[in-house]
C-alpha positions as CSV (number, residue, x, y, z in Angstrom):
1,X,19.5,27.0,8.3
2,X,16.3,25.5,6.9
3,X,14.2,22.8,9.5
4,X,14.7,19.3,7.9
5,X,11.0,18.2,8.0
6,X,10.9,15.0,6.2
7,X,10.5,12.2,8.5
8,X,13.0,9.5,7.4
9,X,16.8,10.2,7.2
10,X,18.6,8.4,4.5
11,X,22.2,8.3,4.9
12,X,23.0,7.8,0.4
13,X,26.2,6.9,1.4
14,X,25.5,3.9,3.7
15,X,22.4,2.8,1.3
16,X,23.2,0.1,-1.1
17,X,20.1,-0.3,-3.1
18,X,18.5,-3.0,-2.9
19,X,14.8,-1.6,-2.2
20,X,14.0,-3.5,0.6
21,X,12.7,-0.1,2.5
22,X,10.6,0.6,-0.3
23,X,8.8,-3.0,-0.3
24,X,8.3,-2.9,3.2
25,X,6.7,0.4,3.3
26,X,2.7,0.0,2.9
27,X,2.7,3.9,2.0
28,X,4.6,4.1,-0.6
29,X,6.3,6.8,1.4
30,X,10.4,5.6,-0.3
31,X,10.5,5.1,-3.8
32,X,14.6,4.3,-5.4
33,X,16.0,6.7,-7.9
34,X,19.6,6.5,-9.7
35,X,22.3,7.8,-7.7
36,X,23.5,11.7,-8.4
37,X,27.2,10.2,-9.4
38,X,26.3,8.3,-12.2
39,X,26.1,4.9,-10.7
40,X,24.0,2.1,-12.2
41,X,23.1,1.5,-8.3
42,X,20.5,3.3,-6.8
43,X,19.2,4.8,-3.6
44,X,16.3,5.2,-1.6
45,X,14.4,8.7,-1.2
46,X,11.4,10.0,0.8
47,X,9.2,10.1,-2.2
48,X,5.8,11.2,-0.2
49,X,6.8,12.6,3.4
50,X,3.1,13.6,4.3
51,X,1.8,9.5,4.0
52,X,4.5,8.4,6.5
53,X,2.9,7.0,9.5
54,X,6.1,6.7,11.7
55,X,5.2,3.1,11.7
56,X,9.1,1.8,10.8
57,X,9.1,-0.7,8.4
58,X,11.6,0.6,6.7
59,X,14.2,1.0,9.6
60,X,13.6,-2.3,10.7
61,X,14.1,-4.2,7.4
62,X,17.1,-1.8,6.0
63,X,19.9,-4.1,6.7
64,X,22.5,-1.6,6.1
65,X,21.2,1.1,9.0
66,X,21.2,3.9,6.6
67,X,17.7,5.0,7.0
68,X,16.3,6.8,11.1
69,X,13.2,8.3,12.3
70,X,13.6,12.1,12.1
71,X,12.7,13.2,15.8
72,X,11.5,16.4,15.1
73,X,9.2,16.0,12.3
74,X,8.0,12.9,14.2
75,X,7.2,15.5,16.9
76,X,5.5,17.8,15.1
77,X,2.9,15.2,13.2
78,X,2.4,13.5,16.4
79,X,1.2,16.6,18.0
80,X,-0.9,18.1,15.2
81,X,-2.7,14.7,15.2
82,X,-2.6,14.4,18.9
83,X,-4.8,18.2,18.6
84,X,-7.2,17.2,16.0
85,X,-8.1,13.9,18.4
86,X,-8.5,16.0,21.2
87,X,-11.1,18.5,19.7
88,X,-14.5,18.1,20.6
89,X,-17.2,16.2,18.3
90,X,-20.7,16.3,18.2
91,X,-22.2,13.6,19.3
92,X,-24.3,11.8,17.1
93,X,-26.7,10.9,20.4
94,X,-28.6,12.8,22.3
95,X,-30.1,11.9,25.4
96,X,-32.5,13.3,27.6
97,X,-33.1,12.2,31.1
98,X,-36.3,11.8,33.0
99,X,-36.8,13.6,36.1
């Protein structure tokens, strides 16, 4: 069993197309594509997973609940950036005190 690791979950079935995930998104993260059955409708997919920023734009203004936050990727890009925060810079100051 492969790790999903795409951070939106778009339920194709529940989506009706009408893009308003993709506006909202700032990314550019969901792009629509035609439907695999043939439909003239089409459906919303995670076009670039590695510029989402978790921010939920798209969740809030899909009107037909078919798109979630996946937990675990969120997890796992919140922790690698949470590590390179925490490492230590150099400082572009440096002071010397005075006895």
């Amino acid at each position: 069993m492969t790790e999903n690791r795409s951070p939106l979950i778009i339920d194709e079935k529940a989506c009706n197309g009408c893009g308003r995930c993709a506006d909202a998104c700032v990314m550019k993260v969901i792009e629509m594509r035609d439907r695999d059955d043939g439909s003239k409708v089409q459906v919303a997919f995670v076009a670039r997973p590695e510029d989402c920023m978790f921010c939920e734009a798209c969740v809030i203004n899909c009107r037909q609940i078919a798109i979630m936050l996946n937990a675990k990727a969120g997890s796992s890009m919140i922790k690698s950036i949470n590590e390179n925060m925490l490492k230590p810079k150099k400082s572009r100051f440096s002071f010397k005190f005075r006895k």
